[in-house]
Each structure stands twice: as C-alpha cells, then as structure tokens.
C-alpha positions in Angstrom: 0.0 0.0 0.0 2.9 2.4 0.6 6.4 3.2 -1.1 8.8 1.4 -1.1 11.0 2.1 1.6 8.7 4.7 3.4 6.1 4.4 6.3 2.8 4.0 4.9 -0.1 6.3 5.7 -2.8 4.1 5.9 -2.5 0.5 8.1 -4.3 -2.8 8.3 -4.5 -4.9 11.2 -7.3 -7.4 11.4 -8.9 -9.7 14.5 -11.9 -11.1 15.6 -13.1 -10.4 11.9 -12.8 -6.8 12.3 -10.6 -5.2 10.0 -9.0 -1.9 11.6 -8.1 0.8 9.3 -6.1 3.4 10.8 -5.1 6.8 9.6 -1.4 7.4 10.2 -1.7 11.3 9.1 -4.0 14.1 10.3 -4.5 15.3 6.6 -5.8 14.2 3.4 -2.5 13.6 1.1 -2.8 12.3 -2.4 -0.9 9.3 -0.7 -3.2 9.1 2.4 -6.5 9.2 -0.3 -5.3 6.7 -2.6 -3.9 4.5 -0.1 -7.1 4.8 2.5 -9.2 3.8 -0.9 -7.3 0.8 -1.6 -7.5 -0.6 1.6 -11.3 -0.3 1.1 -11.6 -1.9 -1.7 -9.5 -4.8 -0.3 -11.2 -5.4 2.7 -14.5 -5.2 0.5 -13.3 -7.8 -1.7 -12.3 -9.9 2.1 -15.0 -12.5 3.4 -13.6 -13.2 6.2 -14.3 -9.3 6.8 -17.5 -8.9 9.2 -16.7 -5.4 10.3 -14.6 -2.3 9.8 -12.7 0.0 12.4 -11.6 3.1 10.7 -10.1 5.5 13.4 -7.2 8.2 13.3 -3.2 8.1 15.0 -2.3 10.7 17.9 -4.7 13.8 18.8 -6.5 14.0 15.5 -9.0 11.5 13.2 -8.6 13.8 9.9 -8.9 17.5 9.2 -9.6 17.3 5.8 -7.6 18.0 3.0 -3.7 18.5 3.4 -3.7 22.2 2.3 0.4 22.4 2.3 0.0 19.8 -0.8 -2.7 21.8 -2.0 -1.5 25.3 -2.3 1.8 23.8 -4.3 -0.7 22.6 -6.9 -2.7 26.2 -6.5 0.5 27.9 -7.4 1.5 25.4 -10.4 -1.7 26.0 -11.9 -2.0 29.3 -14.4 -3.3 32.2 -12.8 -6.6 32.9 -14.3 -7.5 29.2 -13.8 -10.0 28.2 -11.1 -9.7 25.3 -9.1 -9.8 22.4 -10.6 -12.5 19.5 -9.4 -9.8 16.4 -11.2 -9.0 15.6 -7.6 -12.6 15.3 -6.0 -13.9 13.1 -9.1 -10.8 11.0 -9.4 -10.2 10.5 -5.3 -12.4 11.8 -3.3 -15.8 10.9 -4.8 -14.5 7.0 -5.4 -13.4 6.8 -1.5 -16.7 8.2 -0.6 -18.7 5.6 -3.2 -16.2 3.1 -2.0 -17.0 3.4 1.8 -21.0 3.8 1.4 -20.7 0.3 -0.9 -19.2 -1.6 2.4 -21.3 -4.7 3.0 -20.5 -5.0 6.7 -20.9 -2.5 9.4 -18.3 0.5 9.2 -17.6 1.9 13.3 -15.8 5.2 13.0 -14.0 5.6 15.9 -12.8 9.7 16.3 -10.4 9.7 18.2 -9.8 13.8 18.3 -10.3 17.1 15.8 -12.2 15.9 12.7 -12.9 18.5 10.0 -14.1 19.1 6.2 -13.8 16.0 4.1 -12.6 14.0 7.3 -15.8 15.1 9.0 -17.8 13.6 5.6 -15.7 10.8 6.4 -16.8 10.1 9.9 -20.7 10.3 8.6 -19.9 7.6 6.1 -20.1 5.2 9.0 -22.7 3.4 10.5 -21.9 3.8 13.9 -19.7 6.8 15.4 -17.5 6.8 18.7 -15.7 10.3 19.5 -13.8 11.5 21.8 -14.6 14.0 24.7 -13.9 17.3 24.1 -13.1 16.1 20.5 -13.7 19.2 17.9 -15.7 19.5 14.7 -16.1 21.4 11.6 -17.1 21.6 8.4 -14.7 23.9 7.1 -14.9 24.2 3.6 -16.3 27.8 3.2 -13.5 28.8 5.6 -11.7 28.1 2.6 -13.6 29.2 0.2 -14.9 25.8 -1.4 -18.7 24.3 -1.4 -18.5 20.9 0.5 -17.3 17.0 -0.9 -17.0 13.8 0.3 -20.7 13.7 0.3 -21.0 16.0 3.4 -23.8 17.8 2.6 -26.1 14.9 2.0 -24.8 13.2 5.4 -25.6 16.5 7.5 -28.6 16.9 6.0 -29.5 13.4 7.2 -28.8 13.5 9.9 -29.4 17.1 11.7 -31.9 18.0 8.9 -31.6 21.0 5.7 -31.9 24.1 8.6 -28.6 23.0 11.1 -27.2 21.2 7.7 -27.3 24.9 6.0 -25.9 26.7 9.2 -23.3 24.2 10.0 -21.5 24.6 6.3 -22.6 28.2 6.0 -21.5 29.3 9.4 -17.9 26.7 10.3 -18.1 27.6 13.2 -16.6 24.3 15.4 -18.4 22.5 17.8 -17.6 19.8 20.4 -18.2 15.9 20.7 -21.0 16.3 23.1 -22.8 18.3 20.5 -22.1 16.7 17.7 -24.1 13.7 19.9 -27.0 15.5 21.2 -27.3 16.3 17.2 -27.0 12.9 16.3 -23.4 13.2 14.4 -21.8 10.7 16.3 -23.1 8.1 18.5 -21.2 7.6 21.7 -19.0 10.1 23.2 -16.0 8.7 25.7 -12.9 9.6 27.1 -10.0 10.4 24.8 -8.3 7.2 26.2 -11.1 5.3 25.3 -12.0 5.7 21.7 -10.0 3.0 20.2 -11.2 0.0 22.7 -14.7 1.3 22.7 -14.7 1.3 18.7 -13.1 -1.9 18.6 -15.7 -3.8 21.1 -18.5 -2.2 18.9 -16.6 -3.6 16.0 -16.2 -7.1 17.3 -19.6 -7.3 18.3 -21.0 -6.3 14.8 -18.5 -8.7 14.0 -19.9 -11.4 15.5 -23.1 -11.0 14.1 -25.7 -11.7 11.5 -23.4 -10.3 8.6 -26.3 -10.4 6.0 -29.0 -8.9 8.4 -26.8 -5.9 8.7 -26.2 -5.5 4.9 -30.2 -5.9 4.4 -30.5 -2.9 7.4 -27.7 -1.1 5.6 -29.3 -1.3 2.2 -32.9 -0.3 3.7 -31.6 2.8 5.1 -29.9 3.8 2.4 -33.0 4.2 0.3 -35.6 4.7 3.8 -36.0 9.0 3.1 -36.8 8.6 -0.7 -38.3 5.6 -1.3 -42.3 5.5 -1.0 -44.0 3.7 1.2 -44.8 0.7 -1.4 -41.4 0.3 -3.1 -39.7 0.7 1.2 -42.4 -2.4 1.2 -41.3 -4.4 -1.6 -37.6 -3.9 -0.8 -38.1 -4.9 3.2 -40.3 -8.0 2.0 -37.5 -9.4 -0.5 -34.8 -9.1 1.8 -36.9 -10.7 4.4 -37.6 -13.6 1.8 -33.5 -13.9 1.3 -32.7 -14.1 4.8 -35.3 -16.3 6.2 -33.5 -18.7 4.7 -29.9 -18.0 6.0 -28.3 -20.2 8.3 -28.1 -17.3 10.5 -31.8 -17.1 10.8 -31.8 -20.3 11.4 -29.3 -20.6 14.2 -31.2 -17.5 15.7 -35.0 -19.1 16.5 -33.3 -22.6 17.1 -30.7 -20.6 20.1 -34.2 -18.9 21.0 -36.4 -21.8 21.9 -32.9 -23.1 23.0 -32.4 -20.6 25.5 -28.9 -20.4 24.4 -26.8 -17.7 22.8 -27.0 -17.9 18.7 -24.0 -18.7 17.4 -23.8 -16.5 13.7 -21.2 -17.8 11.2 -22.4 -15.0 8.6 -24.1 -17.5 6.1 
C-alpha cells in the first residue's frame, strides 16, 4: 500500500473479523486518499471481513484536505484558472462511493479534531465513537470551497436541511457532546477510550448476522426517498432472502434453546 521504503499512511491490522483501518496522518495527502481507498476496496473484496474500524493516529481523526500539498498545486496551476474538481472526481468521490458500498458494518471511531472532508468521512459510517472534548467542523467555506465527500447529503440526514445549512454556512466548530446531542456521532467517551470502545463495537457487529446488517444497511440507504410501497417491496425481499440463512436459522433454534446464537455469517 505504501512506497517502497517509506512508512505508509494508511494500516491494516485485522482480528476477531474486524478489519481496523487506521489513519497514520492528520490530513488528506494524495498518498493518504489513494492508499485509505485501496484498503477499502481490499477489505471489500475480504469474506472473512465482518466489520470495519476506521479511526485516526495521535490527537486528531482527519482535518480534511492537506492544504500544504494543496497550495503547491494552486501555485502550479496558471493564474486565471479556477480550481480544478480532477481531484474530488478521481479520489475523493471514489473513496466516498467506496465506503457507502461496504457490506458490513463500518464503526468510525474519532479519536480527536475531525474537519471538512474528514468530518464527511466520519458520517460515512454506520456507527460513530468520539472522543470528549473532541472538535468539529465543516470547514470548507473557511476556505472558500462548497463541501465533498458527500457532506452535505450526510448532514442533512442526519441534523436536517436548517442545522445542515448553518453548520456549512456558518464553520463555526463544535464539540463531541454536541455533535451527539445532534445525532453526528453516537457515543462520546474519554480520549483514552476511543480506540477499545470502537473496537468492542466492532467485534460485536462482527460477530453478528453479517447479511442482516447489509439488508439494514441497504434499507436505510434508500428509507428517506423511497415511497411507502417500493420501502415495502424492498423490506419483504430481503426478508424472503434471509429467512432462509443459516443465521436465521441458528437464531429461533438458540431462542427456543435458550442459548446464545451462534452466527457464522451464512
């Protein structure tokens, strides 16, 4: 995944069926993006995959866009030219398209400041952990840019079109705490605590019904535009497909059993 002979910027480390992607630099290199991308793609293409821990290194998860890389290309480019969208439709749009096509559960776990694209990011997983105190903001008109990575469609999701518009209007930043009591993120722990709280989440969607979750997944992703009759149709096919899992299975069989199910996945 890395150069020869250098430290990547992007590692792998997988147990328990969790595959932990971890962020080894604050901002978003050309390296970082296409290195972060094809790490997603491999654990996509991974069965023994059942969930995904992506998380950051030291006091930050990922402030966007590594702006020291990025003024270098500003000043290479001709003077009258604007800026140039090559990079958000050849990296950042297939790392966004790349992480909403997961089939298992994605935990982010924020582990400190998380801004711009880092902060669309974050809302491309299912479940979020941050850290106290942890700081957040959408940056991008700051700068003087519209938003990518998808983050306005994710805020608007999630905090609704009136916060959505104020939060990329106005970047102003805004705690952890907030961002839960908004619904960004989903637990909020000590600093210390972010990595082995992400990683029992993990393991726990990990150990469960891996084609249930990609059926919720797949549900939710169409729930706030699909009508009432197609939301129907879609819930009673995947209901057809996974009655007849082993899972499903192993689930009623543990229930009358008055054990704990066992889920393999299948």
């Amino acid at each position: 995944m890395s150069t020869p002979g250098s430290e990547p910027t992007v590692t792998r480390a997988d147990a328990d069926g969790v595959a932990t992607l971890t962020l080894q630099r604050p901002a978003l290199s050309h390296r970082l993006r296409t290195e972060l991308l094809a790490h997603v793609r491999d654990v996509a293409a991974d069965e023994s995959v059942r969930a995904v821990l992506l998380t950051g290194s030291g006091r930050a998860f990922c402030v966007g866009q590594d702006l020291a890389e990025h003024v270098e290309e500003l000043r290479s480019e001709r003077p009258d030219a604007g800026p140039s969208l090559s990079v958000v439709e050849a990296e950042y749009n297939p790392l966004m398209l790349a992480l909403a096509a997961l089939r298992v559960p994605l935990v982010v776990g924020v582990n400190g400041a998380c801004a711009g694209a880092g902060l669309g990011i974050a809302l491309a997983g299912d479940l979020r952990v941050a850290a106290a105190g942890a700081k957040f903001t959408t940056a991008f008109t700051g700068i003087g840019l519209s938003s990518d990575s998808a983050l306005a469609s994710r805020l608007v999701h999630c905090v609704g079109g009136s916060r959505a518009t104020e939060l990329l209007l106005l970047p102003e930043p805004f705690l952890a705490e907030t961002a839960a009591e908004w619904g960004l993120v989903h637990r909020v722990v000590p600093a210390a605590d972010v990595l082995a709280e992400a990683t029992a989440l993990a393991t726990r969607l990990a150990a469960g019904p891996t084609r249930a979750y990609r059926a919720v997944k797949t549900v939710l992703a169409t729930a706030a535009t699909d009508s009432l009759e197609d939301t129907l149709a879609l819930e009673a096919s995947l209901q057809t497909d996974l009655g007849a899992t082993a899972d499903h299975r192993e689930a009623v069989e543990a229930f009358l059993g008055k054990r704990p199910a066992v889920f393999t996945g299948r």
